[in-house]
N, C-alpha and C positions, 0 to 999 in steps of 0.2 A: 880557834875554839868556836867561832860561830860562823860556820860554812851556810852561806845560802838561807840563813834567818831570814823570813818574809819581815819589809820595817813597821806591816802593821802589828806584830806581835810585839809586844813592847818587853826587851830584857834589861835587867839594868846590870851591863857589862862589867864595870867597876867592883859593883858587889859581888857578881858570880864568880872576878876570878881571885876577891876575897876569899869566899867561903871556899876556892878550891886550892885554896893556899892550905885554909885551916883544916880543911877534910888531908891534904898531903900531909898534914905536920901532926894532928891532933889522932884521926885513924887510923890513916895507913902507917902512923910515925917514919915518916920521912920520903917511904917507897914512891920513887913518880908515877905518875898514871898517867892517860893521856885523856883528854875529855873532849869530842866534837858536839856540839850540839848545830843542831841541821833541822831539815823539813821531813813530811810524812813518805817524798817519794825515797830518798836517800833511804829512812828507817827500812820501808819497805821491799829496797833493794838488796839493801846488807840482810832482812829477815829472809826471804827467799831464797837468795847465795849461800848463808852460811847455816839457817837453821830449817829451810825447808818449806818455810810457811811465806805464803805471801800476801801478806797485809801489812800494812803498814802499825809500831807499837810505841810505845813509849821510851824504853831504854831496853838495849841489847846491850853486853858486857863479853868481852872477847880477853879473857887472861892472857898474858904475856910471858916471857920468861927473863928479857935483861930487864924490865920496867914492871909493873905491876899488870899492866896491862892496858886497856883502851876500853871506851864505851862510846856510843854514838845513841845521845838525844833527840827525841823531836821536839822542836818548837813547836808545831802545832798540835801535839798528843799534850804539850804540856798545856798549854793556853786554854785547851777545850777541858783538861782536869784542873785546871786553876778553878774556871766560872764555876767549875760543878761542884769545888770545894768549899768556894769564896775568899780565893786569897790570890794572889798576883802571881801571873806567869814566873815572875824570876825566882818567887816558891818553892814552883812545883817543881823549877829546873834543880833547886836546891834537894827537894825529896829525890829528887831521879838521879842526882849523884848521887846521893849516900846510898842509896838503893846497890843503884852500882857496881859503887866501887862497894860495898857488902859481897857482891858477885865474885868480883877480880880479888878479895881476898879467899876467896874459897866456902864460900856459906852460900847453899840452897834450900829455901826456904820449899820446896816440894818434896824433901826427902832427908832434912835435916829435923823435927819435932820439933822444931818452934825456938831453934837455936837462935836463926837469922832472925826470926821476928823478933828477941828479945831484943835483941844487938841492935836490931833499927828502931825501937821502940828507946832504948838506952842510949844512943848517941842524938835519936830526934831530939828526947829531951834537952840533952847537953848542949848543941846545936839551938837551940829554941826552935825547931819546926812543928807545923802544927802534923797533926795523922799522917804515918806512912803509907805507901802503897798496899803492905801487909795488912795492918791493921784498917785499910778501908773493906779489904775484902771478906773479912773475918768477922764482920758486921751484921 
């Protein structure tokens, strides 16, 4: 789950694979997913391979079909959206799953009317996270 974390990024392991207990059990009700979090070059490689674009991003989401599917985070997209938030990197890793796996259940937030933004608005709450990635851009 964390390929290649720089150790100045500080995550706090224990908790993330908490919350991706409770994102498997409480969201997805039960379906597994697979979660990497990784660095800007990995993002960057998997965004230009699979989607075209080469820049490095925050979370890409890749559905599945025996499993829910996969998602690959950056630790450092997240750390550099934590300061700008003002909450701790192990946070923003937390927005960037539910982000997600919202993805790998089938919700797009660019062509759905604001279905997925409820939905991550509705479980941030439930979750206690502070602003999702939707609703930062919607500002």
């Amino acid at each position: 789950m964390f390929q290649g974390v720089k150790r100045s990024i500080a995550l706090d392991r224990r908790r993330l694979r908490a919350f991706l207990e409770r994102l498997t059990t409480e969201v997805a009700e039960g379906r597994p997913f697979t979660v990497l979090v990784t660095h800007d070059g990995e993002l960057q490689r998997l965004n230009r391979e699979f989607l075209q674009h080469d820049y490095p991003t925050d979370v890409l989401s890749f559905p599945g079909e025996a499993e829910l599917g996969e998602m690959a985070i950056s630790a450092d997209r997240a750390a550099e959206q934590a300061g700008e938030q003002g909450h701790d990197a192990s946070t923003e890793v937390e927005i960037l799953m539910l982000h997600g796996l919202l993805h790998l259940l089938g919700h797009d937030h660019e062509t759905d009317r604001g279905k997925m933004r409820r939905l991550e608005t509705k479980w941030r709450k439930t979750l206690g996270l502070p602003a999702g990635l939707i609703e930062r851009t919607k500002r």
